[in-house]
Biopython code that builds the backbone (N, CA, C, O; Angstrom):
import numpy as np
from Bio.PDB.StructureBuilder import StructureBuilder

atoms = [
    (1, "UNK", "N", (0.847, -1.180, 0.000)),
    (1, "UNK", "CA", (0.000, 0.000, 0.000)),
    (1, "UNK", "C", (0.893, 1.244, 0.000)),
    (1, "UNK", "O", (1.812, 1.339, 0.814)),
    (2, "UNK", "N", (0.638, 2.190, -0.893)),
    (2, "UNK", "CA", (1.060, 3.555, -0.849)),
    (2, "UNK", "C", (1.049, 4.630, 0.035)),
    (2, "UNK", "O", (-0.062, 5.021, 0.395)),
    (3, "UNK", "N", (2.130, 5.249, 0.506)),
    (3, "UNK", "CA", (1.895, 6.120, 1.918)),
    (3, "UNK", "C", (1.951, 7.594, 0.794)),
    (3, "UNK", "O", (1.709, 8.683, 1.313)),
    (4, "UNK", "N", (2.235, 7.547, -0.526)),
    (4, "UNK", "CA", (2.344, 9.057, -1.004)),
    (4, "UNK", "C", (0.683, 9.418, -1.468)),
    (4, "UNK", "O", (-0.182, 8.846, -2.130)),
    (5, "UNK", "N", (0.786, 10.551, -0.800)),
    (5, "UNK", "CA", (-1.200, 11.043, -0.805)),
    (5, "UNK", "C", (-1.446, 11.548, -2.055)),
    (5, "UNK", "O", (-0.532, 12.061, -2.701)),
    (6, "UNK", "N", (-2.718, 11.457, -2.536)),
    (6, "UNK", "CA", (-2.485, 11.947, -3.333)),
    (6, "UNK", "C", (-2.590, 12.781, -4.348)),
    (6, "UNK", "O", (-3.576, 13.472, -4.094)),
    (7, "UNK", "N", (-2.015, 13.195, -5.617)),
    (7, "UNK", "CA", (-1.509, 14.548, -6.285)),
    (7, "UNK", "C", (-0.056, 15.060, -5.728)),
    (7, "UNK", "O", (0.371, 16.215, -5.715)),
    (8, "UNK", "N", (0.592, 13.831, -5.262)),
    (8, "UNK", "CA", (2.056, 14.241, -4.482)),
    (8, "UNK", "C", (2.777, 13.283, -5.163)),
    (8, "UNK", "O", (2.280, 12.185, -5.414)),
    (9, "UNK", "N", (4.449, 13.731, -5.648)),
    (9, "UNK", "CA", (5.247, 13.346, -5.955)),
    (9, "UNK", "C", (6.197, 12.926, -4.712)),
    (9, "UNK", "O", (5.776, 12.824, -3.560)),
    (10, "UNK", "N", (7.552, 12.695, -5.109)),
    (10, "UNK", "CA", (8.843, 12.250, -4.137)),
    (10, "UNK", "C", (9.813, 13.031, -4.911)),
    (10, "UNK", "O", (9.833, 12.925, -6.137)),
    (11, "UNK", "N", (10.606, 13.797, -4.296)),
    (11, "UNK", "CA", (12.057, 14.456, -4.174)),
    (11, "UNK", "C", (13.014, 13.653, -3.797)),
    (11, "UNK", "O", (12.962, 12.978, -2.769)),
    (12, "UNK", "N", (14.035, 13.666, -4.665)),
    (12, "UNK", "CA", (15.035, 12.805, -3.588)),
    (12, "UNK", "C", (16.268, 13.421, -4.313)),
    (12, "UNK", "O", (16.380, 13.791, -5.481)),
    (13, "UNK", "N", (17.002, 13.423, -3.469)),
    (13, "UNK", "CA", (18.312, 13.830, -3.684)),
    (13, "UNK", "C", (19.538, 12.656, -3.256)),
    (13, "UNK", "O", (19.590, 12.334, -2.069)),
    (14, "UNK", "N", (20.606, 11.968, -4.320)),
    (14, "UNK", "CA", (21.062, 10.931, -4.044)),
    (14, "UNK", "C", (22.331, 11.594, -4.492)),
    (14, "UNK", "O", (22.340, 12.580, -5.229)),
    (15, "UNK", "N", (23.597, 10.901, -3.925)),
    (15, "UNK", "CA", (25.017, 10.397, -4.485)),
    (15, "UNK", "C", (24.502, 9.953, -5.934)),
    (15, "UNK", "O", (23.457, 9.319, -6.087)),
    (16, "UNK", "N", (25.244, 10.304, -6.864)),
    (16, "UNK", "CA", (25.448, 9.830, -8.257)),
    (16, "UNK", "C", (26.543, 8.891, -8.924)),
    (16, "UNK", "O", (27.554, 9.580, -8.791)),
    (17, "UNK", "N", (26.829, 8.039, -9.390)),
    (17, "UNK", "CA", (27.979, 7.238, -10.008)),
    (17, "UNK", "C", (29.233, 8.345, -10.520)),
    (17, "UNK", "O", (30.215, 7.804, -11.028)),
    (18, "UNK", "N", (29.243, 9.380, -10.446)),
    (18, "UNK", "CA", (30.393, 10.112, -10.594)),
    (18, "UNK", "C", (30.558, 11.049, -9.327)),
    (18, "UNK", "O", (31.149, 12.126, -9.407)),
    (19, "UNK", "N", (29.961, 10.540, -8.070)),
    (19, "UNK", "CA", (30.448, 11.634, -6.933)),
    (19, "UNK", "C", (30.057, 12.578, -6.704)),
    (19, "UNK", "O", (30.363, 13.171, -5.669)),
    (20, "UNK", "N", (29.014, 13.180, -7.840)),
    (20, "UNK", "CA", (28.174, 14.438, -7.338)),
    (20, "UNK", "C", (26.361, 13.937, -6.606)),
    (20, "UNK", "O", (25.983, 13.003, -5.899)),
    (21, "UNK", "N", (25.792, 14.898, -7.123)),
    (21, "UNK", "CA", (24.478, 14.884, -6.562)),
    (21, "UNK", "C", (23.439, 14.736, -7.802)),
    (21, "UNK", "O", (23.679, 15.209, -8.913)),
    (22, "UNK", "N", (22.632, 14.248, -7.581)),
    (22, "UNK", "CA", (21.599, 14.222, -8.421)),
    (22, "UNK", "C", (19.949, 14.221, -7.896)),
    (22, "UNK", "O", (19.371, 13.766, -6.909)),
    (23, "UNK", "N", (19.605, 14.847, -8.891)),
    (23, "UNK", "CA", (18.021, 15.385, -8.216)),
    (23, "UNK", "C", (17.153, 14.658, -8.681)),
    (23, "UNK", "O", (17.336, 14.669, -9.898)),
    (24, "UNK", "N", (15.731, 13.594, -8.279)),
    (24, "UNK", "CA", (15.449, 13.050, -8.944)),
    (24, "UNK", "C", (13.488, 13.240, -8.511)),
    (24, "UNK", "O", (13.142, 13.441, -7.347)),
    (25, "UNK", "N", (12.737, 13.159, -9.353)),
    (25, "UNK", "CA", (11.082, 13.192, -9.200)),
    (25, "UNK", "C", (10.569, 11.436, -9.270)),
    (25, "UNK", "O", (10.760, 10.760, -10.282)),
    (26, "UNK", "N", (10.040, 11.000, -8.270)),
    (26, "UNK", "CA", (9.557, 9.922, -8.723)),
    (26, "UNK", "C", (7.721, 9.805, -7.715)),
    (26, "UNK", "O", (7.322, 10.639, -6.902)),
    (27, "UNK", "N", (7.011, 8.589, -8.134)),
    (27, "UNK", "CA", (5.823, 8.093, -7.579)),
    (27, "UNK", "C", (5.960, 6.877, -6.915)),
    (27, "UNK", "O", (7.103, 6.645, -6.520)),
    (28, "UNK", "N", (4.752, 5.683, -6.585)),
    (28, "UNK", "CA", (4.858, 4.697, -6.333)),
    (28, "UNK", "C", (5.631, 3.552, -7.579)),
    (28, "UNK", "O", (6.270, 2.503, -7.508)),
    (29, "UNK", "N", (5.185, 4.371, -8.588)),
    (29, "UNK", "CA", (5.300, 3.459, -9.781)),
    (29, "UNK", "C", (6.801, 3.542, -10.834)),
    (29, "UNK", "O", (7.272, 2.768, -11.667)),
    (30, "UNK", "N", (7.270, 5.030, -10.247)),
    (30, "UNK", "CA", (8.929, 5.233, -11.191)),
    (30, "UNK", "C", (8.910, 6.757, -10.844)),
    (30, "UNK", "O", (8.175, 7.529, -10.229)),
    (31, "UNK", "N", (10.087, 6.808, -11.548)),
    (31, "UNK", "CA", (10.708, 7.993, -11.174)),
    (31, "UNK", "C", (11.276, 8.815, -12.224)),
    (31, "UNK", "O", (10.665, 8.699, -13.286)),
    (32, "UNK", "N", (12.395, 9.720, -12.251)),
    (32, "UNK", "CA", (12.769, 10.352, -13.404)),
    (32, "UNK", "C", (14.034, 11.435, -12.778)),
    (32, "UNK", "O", (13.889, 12.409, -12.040)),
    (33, "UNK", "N", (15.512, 10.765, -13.473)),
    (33, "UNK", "CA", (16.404, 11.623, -12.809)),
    (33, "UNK", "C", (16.369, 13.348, -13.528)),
    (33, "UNK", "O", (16.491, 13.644, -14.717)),
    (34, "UNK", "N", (16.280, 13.745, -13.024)),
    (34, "UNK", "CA", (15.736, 15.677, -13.295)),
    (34, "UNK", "C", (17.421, 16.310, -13.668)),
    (34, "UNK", "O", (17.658, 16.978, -14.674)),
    (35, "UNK", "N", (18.331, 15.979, -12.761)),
    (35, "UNK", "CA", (19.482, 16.606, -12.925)),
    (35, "UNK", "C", (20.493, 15.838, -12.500)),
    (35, "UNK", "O", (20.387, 14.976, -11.627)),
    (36, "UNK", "N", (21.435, 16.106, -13.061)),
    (36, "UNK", "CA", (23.337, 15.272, -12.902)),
    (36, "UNK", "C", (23.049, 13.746, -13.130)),
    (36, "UNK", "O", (22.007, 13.272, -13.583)),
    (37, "UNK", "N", (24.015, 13.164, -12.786)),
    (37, "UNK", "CA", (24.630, 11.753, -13.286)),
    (37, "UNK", "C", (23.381, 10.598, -12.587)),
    (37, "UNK", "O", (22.553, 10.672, -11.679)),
    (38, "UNK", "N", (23.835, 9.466, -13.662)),
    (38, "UNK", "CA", (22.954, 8.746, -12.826)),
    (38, "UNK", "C", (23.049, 7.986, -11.427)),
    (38, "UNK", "O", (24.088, 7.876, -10.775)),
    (39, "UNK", "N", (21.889, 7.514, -11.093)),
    (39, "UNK", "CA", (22.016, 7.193, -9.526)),
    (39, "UNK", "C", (22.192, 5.584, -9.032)),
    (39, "UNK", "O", (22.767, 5.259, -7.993)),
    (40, "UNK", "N", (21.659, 4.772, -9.867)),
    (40, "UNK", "CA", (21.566, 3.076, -10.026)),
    (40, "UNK", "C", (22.718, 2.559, -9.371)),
    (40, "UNK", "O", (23.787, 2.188, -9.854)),
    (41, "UNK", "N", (22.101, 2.616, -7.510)),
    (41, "UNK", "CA", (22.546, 1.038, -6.821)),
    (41, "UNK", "C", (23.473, 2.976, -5.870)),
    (41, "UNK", "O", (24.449, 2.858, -5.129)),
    (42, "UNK", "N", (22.973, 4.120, -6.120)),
    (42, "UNK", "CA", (23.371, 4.842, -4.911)),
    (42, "UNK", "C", (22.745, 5.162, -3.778)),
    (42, "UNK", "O", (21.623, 4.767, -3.463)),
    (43, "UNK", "N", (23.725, 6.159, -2.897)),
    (43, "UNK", "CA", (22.530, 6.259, -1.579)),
    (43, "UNK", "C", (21.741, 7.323, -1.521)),
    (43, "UNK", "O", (22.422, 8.348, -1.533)),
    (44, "UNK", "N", (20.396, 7.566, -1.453)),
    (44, "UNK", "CA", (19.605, 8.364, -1.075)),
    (44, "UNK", "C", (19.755, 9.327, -0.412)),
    (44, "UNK", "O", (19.264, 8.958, 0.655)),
    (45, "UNK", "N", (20.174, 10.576, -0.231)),
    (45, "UNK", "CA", (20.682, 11.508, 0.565)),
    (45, "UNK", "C", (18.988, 12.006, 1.639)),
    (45, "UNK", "O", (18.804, 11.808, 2.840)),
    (46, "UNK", "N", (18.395, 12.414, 1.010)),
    (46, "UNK", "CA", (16.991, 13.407, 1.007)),
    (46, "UNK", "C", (16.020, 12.864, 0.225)),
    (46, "UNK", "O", (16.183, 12.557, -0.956)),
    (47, "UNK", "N", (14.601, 12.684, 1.103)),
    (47, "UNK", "CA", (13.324, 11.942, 0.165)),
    (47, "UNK", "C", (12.367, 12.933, 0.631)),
    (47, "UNK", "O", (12.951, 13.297, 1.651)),
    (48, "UNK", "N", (11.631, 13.406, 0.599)),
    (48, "UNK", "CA", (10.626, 13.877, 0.733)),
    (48, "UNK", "C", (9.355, 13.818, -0.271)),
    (48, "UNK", "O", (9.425, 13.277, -1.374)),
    (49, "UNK", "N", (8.115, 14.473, 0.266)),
    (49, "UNK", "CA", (6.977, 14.570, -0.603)),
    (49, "UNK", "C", (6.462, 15.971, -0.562)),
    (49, "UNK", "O", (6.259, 16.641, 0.450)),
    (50, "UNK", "N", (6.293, 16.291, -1.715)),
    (50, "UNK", "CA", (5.527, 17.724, -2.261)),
    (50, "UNK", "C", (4.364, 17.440, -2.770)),
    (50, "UNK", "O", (4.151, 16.250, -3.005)),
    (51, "UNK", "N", (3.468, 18.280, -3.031)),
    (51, "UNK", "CA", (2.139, 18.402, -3.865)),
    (51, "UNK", "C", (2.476, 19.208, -5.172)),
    (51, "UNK", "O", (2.773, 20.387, -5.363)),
    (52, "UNK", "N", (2.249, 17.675, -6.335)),
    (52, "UNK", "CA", (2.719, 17.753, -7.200)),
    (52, "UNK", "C", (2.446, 19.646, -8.064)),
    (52, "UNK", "O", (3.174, 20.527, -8.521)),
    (53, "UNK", "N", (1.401, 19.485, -7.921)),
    (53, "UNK", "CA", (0.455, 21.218, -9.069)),
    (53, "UNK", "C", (1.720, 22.002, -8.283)),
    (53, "UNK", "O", (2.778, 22.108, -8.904)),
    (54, "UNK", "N", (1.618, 22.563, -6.898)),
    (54, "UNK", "CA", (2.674, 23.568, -5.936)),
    (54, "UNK", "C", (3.936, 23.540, -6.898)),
    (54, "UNK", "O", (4.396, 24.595, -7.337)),
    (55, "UNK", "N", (4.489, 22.292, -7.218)),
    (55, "UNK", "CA", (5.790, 22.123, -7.947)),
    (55, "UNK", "C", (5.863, 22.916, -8.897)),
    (55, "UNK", "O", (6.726, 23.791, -8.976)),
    (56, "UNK", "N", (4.846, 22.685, -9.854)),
    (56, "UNK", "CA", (5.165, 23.252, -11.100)),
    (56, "UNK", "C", (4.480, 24.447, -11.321)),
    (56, "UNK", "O", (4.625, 25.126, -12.338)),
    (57, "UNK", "N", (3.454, 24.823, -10.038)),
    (57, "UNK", "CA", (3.361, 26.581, -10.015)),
    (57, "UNK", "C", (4.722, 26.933, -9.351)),
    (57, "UNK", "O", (5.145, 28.052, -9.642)),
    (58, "UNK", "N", (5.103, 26.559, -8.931)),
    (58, "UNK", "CA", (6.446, 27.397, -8.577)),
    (58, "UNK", "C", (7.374, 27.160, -9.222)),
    (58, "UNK", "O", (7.909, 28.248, -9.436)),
    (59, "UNK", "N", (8.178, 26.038, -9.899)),
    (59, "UNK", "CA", (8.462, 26.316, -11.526)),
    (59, "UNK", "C", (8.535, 27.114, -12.509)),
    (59, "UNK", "O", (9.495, 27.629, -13.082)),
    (60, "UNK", "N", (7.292, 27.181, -12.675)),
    (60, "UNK", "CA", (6.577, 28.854, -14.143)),
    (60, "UNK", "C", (6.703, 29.745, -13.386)),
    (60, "UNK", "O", (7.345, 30.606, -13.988)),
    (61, "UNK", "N", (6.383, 30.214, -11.994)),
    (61, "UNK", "CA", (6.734, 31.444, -11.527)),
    (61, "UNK", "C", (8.563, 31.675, -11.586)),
    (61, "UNK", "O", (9.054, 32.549, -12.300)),
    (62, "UNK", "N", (9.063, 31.130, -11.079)),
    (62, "UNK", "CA", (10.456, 30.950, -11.287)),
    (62, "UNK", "C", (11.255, 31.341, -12.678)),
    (62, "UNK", "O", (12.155, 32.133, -12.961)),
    (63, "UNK", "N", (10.456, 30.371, -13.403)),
    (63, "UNK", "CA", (10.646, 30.855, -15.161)),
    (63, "UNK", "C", (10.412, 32.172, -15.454)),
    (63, "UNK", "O", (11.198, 32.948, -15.999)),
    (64, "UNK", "N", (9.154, 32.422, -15.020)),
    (64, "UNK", "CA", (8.568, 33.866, -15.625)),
    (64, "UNK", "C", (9.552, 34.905, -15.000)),
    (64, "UNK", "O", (9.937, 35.778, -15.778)),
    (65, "UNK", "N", (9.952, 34.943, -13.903)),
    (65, "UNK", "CA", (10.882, 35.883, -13.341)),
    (65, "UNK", "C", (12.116, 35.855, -13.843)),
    (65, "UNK", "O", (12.769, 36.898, -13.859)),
    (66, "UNK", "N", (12.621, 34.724, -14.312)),
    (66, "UNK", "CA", (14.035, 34.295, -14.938)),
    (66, "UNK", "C", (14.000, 35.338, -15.821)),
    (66, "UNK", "O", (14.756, 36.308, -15.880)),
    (67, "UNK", "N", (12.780, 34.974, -16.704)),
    (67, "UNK", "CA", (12.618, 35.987, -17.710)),
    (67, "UNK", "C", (12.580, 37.122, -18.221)),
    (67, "UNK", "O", (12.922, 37.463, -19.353)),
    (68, "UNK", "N", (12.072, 37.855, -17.207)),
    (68, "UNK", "CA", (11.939, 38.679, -17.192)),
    (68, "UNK", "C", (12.971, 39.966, -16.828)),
    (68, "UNK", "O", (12.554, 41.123, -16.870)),
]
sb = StructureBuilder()
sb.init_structure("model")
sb.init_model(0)
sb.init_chain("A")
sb.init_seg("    ")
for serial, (resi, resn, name, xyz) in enumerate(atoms, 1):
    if name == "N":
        sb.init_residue(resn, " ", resi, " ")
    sb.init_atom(name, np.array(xyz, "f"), 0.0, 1.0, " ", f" {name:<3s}", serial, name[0])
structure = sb.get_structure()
């Protein structure tokens, strides 16, 4: 059974196969490394859960200001 509620993703931040960090989005069902090297068979630094929509309004706000 699933403890992520839901409309919520997972954050995680792991060690990468080259020694840095990598940022990664995943669910119950998979995941998706977002940034740096890959992670396969590293350690998990940081997991947490967000509400997924929050993410990506704060995303486009982020963008739009980049932009601007």
């Amino acid at each position: 059974m699933s403890e992520l509620k839901p409309g919520n993703v997972y954050i995680e931040v792991s060690h990468n196969q080259l020694g840095g960090l990598s940022l990664c989005v995943s669910n119950d069902s998979g995941g998706y490394r977002i940034a740096g090297a890959k992670v396969g068979g590293c350690e998990t630094l940081e997991s947490f859960e967000v509400d997924a929509e929050e993410l990506i309004a704060q995303i486009r706000e982020h963008m739009a200001e980049s932009a601007a």
